[in-house]
C-alpha positions as CSV (number, residue, x, y, z in Angstrom):
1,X,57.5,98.6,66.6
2,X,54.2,98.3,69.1
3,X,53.4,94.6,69.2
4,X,49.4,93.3,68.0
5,X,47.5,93.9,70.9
6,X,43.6,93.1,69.9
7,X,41.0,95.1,71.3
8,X,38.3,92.2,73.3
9,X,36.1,94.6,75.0
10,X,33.1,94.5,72.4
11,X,33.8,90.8,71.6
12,X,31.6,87.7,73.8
13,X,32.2,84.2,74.2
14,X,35.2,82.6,74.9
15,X,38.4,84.7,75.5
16,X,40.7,83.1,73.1
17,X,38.0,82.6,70.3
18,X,37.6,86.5,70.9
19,X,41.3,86.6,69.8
20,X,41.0,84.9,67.3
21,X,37.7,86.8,65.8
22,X,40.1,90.0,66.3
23,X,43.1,88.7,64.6
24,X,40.7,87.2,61.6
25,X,39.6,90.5,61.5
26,X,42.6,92.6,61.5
27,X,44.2,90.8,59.0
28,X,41.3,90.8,56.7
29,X,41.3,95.2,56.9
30,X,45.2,95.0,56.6
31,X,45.7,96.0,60.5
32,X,48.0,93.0,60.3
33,X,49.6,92.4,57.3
34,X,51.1,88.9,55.9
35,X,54.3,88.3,57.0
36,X,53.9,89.9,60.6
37,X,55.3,88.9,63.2
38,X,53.2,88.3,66.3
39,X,53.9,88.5,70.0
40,X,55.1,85.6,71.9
41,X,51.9,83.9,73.5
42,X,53.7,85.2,76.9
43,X,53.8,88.6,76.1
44,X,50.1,89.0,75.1
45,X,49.0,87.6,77.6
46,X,50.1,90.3,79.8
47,X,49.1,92.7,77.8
48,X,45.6,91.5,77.7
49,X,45.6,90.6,81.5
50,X,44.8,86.6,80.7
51,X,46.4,83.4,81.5
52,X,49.1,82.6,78.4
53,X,47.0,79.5,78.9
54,X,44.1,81.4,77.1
55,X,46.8,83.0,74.3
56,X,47.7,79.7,74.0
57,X,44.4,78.5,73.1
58,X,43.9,81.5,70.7
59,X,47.8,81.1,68.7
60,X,46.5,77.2,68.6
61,X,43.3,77.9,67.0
62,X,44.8,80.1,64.6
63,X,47.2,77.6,62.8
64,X,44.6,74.7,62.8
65,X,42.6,77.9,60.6
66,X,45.5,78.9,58.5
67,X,45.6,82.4,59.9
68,X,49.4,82.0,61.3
69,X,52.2,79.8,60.6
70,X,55.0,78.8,62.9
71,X,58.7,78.6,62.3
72,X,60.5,77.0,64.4
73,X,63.4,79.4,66.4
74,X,61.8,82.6,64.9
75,X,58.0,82.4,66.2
76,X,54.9,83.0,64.8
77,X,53.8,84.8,61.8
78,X,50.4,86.4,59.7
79,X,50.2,83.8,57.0
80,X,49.2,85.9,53.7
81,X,45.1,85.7,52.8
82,X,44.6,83.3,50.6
83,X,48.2,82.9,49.2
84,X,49.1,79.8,47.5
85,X,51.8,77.8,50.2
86,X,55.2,77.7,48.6
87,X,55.9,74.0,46.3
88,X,57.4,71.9,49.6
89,X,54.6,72.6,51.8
90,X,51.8,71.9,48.7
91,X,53.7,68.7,48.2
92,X,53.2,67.9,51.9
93,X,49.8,69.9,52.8
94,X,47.8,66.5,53.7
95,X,51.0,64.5,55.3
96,X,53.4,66.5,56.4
97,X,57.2,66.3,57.3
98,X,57.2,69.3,59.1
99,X,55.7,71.4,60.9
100,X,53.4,70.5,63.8
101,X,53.0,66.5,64.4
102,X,49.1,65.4,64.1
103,X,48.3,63.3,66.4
104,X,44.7,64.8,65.7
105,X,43.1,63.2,62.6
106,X,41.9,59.6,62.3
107,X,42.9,58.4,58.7
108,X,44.6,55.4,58.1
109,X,48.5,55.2,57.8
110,X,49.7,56.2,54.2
111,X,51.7,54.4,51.6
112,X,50.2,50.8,51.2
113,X,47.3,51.6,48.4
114,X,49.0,53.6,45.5
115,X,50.5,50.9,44.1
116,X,47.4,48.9,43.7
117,X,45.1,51.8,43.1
118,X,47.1,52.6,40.2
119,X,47.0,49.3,38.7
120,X,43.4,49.2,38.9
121,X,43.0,52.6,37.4
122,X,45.4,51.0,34.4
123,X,43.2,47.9,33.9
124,X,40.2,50.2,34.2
125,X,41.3,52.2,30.9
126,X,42.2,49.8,28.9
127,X,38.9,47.6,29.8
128,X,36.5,48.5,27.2
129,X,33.7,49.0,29.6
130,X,35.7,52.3,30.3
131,X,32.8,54.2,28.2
132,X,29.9,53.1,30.2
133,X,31.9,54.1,33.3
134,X,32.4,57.7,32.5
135,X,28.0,58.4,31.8
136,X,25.5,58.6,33.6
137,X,23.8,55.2,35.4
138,X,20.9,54.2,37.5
139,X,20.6,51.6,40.4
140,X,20.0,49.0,37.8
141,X,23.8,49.6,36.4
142,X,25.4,49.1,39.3
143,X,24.2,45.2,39.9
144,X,28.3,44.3,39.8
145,X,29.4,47.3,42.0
146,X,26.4,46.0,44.7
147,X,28.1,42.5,44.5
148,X,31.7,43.7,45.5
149,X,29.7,45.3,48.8
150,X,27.9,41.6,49.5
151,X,31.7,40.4,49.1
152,X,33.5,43.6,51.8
153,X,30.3,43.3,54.0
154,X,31.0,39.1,54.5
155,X,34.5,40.4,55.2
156,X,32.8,42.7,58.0
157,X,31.0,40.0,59.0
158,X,27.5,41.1,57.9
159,X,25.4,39.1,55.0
160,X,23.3,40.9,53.1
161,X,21.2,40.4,49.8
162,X,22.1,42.2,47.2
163,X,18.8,44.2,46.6
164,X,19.6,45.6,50.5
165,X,22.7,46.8,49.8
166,X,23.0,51.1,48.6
167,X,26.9,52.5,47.4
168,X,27.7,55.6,49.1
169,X,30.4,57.9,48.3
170,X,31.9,57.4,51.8
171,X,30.5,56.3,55.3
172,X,30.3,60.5,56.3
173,X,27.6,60.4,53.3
174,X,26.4,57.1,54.2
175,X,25.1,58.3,57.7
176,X,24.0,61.5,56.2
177,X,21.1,59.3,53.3
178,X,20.7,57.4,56.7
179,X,19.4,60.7,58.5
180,X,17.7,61.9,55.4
181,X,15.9,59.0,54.2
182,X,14.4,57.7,57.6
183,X,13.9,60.5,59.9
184,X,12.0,63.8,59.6
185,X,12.4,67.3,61.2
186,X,11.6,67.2,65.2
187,X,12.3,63.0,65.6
188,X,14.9,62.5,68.1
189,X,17.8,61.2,67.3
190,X,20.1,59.2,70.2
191,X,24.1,59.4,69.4
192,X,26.5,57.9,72.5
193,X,27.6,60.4,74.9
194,X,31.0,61.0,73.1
195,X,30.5,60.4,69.3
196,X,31.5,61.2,66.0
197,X,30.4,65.3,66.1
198,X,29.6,65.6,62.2
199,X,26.6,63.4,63.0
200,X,25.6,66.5,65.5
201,X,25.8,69.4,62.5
202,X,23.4,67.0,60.2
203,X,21.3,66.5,62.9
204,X,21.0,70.6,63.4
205,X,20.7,71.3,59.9
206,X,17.8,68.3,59.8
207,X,16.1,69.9,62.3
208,X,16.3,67.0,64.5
209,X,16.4,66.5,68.5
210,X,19.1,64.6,69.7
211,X,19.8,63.0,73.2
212,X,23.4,61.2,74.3
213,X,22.7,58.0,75.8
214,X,25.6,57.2,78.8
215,X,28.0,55.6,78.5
216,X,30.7,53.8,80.7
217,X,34.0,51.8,79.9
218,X,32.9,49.2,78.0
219,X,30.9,51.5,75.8
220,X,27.3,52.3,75.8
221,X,25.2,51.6,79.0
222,X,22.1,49.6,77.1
223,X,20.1,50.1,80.4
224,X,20.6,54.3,79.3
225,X,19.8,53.6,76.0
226,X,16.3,51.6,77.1
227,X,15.4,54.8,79.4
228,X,15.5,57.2,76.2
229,X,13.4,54.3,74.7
230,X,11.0,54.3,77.7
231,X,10.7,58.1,77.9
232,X,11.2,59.9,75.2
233,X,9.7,57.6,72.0
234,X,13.2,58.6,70.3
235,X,13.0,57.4,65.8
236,X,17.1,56.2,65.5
237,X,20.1,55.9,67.5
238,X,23.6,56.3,65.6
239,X,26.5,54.2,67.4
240,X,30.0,53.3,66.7
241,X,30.2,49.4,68.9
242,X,33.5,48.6,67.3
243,X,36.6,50.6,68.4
244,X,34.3,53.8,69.2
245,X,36.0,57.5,68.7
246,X,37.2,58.3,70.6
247,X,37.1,56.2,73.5
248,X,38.3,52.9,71.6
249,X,35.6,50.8,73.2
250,X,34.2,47.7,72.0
251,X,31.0,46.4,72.9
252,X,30.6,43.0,74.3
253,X,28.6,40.3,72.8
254,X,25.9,40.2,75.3
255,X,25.8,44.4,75.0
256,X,24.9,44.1,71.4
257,X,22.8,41.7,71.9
258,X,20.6,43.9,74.9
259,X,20.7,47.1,72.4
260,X,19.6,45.1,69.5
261,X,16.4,43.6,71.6
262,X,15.6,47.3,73.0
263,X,15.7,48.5,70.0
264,X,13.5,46.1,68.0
265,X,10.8,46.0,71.4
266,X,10.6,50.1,71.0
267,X,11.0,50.0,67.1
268,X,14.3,52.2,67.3
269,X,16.3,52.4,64.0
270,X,19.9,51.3,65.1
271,X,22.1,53.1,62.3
272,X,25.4,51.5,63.1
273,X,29.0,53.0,62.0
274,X,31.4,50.3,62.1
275,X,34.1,52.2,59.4
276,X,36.6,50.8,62.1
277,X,35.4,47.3,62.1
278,X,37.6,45.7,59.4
279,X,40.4,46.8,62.0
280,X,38.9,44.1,64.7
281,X,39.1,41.0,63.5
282,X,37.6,39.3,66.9
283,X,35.2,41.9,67.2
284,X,31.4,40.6,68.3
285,X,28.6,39.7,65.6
286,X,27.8,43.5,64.5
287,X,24.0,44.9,65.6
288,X,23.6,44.1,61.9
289,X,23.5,40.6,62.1
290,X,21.9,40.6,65.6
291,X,18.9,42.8,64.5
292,X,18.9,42.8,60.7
293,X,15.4,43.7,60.6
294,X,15.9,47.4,62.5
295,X,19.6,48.1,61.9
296,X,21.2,50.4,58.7
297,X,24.6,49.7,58.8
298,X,27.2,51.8,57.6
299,X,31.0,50.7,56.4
300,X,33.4,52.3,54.2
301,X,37.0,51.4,52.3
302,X,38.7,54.7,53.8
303,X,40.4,53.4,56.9
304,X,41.2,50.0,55.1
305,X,42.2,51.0,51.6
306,X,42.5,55.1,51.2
307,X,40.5,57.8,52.2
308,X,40.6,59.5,49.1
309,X,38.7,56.5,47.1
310,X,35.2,57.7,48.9
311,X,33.3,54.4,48.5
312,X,31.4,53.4,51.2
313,X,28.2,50.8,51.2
314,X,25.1,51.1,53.3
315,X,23.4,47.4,54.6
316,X,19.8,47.9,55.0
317,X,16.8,46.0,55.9
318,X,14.4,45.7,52.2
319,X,12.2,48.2,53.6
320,X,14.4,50.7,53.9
321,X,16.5,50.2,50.7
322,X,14.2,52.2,48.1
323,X,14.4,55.3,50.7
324,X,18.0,55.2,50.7
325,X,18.5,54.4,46.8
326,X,16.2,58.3,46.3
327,X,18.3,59.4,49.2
328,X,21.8,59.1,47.3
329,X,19.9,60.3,44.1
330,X,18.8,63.7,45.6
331,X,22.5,64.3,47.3
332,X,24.8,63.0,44.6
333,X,22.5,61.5,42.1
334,X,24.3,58.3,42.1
335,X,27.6,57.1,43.7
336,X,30.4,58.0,40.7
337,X,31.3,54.6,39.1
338,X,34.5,55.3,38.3
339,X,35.4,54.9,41.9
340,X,33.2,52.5,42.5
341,X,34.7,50.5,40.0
342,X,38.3,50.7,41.4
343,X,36.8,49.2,44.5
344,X,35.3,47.0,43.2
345,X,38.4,45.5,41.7
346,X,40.5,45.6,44.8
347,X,37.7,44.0,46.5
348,X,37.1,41.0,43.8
349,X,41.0,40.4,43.8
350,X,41.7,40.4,48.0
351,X,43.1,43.1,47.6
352,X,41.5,44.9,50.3
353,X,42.2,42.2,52.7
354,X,46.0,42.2,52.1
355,X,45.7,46.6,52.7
356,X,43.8,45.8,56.2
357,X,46.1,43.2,57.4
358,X,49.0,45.8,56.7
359,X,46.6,48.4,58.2
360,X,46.3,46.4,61.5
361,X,50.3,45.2,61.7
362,X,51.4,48.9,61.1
363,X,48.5,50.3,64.2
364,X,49.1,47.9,66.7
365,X,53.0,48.3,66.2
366,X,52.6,52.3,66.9
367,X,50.1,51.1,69.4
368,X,52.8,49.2,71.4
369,X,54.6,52.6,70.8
370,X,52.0,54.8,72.9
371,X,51.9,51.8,75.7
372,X,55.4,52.4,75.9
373,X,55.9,56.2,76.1
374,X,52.6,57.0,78.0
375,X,52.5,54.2,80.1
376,X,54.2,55.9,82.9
377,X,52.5,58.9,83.2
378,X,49.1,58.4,81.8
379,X,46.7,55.4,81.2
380,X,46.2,55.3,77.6
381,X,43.2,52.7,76.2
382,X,44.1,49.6,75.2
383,X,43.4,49.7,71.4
384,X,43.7,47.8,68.3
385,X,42.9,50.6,66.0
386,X,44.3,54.0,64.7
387,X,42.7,56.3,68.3
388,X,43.5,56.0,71.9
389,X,41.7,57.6,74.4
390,X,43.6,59.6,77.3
391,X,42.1,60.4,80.5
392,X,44.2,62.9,82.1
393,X,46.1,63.1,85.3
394,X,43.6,65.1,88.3
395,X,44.3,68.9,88.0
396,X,44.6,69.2,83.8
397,X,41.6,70.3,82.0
398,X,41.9,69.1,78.3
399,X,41.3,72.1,76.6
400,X,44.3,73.7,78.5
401,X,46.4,70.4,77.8
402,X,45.7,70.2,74.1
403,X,46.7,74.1,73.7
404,X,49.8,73.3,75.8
405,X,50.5,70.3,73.7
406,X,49.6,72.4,70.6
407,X,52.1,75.2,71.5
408,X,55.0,73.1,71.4
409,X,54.3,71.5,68.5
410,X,51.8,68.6,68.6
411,X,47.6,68.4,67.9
412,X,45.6,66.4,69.7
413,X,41.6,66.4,70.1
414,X,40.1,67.4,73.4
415,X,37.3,64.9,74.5
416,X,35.1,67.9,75.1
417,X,35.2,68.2,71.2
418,X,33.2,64.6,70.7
419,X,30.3,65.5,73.6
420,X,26.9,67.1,72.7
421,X,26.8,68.1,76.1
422,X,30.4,69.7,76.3
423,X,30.5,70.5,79.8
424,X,29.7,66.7,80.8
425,X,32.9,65.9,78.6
426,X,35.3,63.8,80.4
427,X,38.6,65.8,81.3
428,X,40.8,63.1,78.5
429,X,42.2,63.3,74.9
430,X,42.3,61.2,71.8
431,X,45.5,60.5,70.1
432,X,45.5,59.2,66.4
433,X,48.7,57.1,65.5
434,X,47.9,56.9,61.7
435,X,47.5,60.0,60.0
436,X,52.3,60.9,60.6
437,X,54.1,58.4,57.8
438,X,56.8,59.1,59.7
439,X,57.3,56.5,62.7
440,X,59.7,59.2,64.1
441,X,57.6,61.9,63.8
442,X,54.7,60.1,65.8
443,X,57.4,59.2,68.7
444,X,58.5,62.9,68.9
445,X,54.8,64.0,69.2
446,X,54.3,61.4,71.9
447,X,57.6,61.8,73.9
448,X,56.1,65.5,74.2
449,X,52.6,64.9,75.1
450,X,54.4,62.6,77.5
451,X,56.5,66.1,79.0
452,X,53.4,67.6,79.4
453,X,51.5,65.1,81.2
454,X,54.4,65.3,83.1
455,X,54.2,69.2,84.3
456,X,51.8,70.4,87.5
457,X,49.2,71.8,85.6
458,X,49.5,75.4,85.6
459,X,46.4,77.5,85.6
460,X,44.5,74.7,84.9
461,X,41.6,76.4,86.7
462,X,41.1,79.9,85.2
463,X,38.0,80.2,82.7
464,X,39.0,80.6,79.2
């Protein structure tokens, strides 16, 4: 049988996202059929006269899309179109036990909030204030649900009145009311040179500029951010100053302190994102408390409790609050109570202090882990979180690593994936520690992104 060769010439952009468009493609007119099996990476890439780094690439991009699906000692197969996946891998579609190791996504490690999340769902139903739960509310029913955020904020270190403070159904929709509320189409928006890239897509479909202010190892270079200020009269700048993604940095005291004075001298919004704050303890006074008067700041339970509990509070100065409060309205109408009221409760009864201490024993252990097994062949950031950041060695370029890395069985993010400016992307990875339950599973994926720092880059240097 003739192998799957795809036919590139009337394709642009990037070789291996051209065969990826083709295989899309083929499968969706029935050229390739479910169940197919496809040529080794190898193999097509001496058919198609390209690097196998560039196959790869392709064979990579194509699982994290559900086109293929790999089976380890038989190769790599056409996954059927839109075919339900068989009852073990539904059961294990979001944490896996099998499969490909993701070192990739930045959740918080599993297992520690079921327990109490059910028992707050139990109390919830047999409360009698279930009724008023499951209808409609306004701003004015949710004075209880505001006073569990004044109680998480404190434990972020922030105070905040309750009139300033707007629920959110996550920080991901927090930033996006942010965006909405306070900045119109054309104002320019300033994100750090690496940053969180969904922050990017609302700025494009807000019809906002954006700019990346430099950054360095301790984080953001405030001297950068006061030449945007000087020069280009920029309306917000979004940040991440505790335990940035991906670099891990954390910004000093006396950092903060210079951002929050640039910022209130050229009346810049400072929207900070501190989701990874309740992780750092001995982290600085956040820009919040520094410059409550210009700063909307952003926090979520997600990487503290569960990600799937999408409650999130926004801390904003009185000004700003009413803006905010129609900004939720027009997106979600109002932040479901339901949920709000199951953090609330594990707020009001420490319970979400007991889930970030595990949070932070269980991340620093499998930190240790990373020190241990990169240590000798890389120099992985120093972090307290779920992230480290991994420059790599002279000759690797990280869209070449992370396909490398990908092909034998591990996912990691490329730091060009985090820049607005992609070329100006620092030639480094982020690896997430969190998101396996399996401590076995995360030292397998490590041990092999340790082989492959390891190898003399090969064909490092051809253009994908």
């Amino acid at each position: 049988m003739a192998i799957w060769v795809p036919d590139l010439s009337y394709r642009s952009g990037p070789k291996y996202l051209r065969i990826v468009e083709a295989m899309a493609e083929d499968i969706a007119t029935g050229r390739l059929s479910a169940g197919t099996r496809l040529p080794p990476h190898r193999e097509l890439a001496y058919q198609l006269g390209i690097s196998p780094n560039t196959t790869s690439r392709a064979y990579a991009e194509a699982l994290k899309r559900a086109l293929l699906k790999g089976e380890v000692g038989r190769g790599t197969f056409v996954r059927s179109a839109g075919a339900e996946p068989d009852r073990a891998e539904a059961e294990n579609l979001l944490r896996a036990d099998k499969g490909p190791i993701d070192l990739s996504r930045n959740l918080p490690i599993p297992g520690f909030s079921e327990d109490h999340i059910r028992r707050a769902i139990s109390g919830i139903a047999e409360d009698t204030g279930l009724r008023s739960l499951l209808d409609y509310q306004t701003d004015a029913d949710l004075v209880h649900h505001r006073e569990a955020g004044q109680m998480w904020l404190e434990m972020c270190g922030v105070d905040a009145e309750r009139d300033c403070i707007v629920p959110v159904v996550g920080a991901q929709h927090g930033i996006l009311c942010a965006l909405t509320a306070l900045l119109r189409p054309g104002d320019l928006l300033l994100t750090e040179a690496l940053t969180y890239t969904p922050v990017l897509a609302m700025a494009a479909r807000l019809n906002l500029q954006t700019g990346s202010v430099a950054m360095d190892g301790e984080g953001v270079i405030p001297e950068a951010f006061e030449a945007w200020c000087r020069d280009a009269n920029p309306s917000a700048f979004y940040l991440t100053p505790t335990l940035q993604a991906p670099t891990t940095a954390t910004l000093s005291g006396a950092r903060r302190q210079r951002i929050a004075e640039i910022a209130d001298r050229h009346s810049v919004i400072l929207i900070e994102d501190d989701v990874f704050g309740p992780l750092k303890p001995d982290k600085p006074p956040p820009l919040a408390q520094l410059a409550p008067e210009t700063t909307v700041y952003v926090t979520s339970l997600s990487k503290a409790v569960a990600p799937g509990l999408r409650v999130g509070f926004l801390k904003a100065p009185k000004t700003f609050a009413p803006a905010l409060h129609q900004s939720v309205n027009l997106s979600v109408w109002m932040t479901p109570p339901l949920t709000l009221e199951v953090a609330t409760r594990l707020i009001a009864d420490g319970t979400v202090a007991e889930l970030s201490g595990k949070q932070i024993r269980v991340a620093s252990h499998r930190q240790r882990i990373v020190r241990q097994t990169l240590g000798a062949v890389a120099r992985p950031a120093v972090s307290e979180g779920f992230h480290t950041w991994v420059p790599l060695p002279d000759g690797w370029r990280a869209d070449v690593f992370s396909a490398e890395c990908a092909r034998l069985g591990v996912l990691v993010s490329e730091g060009r994936s985090f820049a607005p400016n992609a070329p100006d992307a620092p030639e480094a990875i982020r690896i997430c520690v969190s998101h396996e339950a399996s401590e076995d599973r995360v030292k397998r994926g490590l041990e092999i992104v340790a082989g492959v720092l390891r190898q003399q880059p090969s064909g490092s240097s051809i253009v994908i």
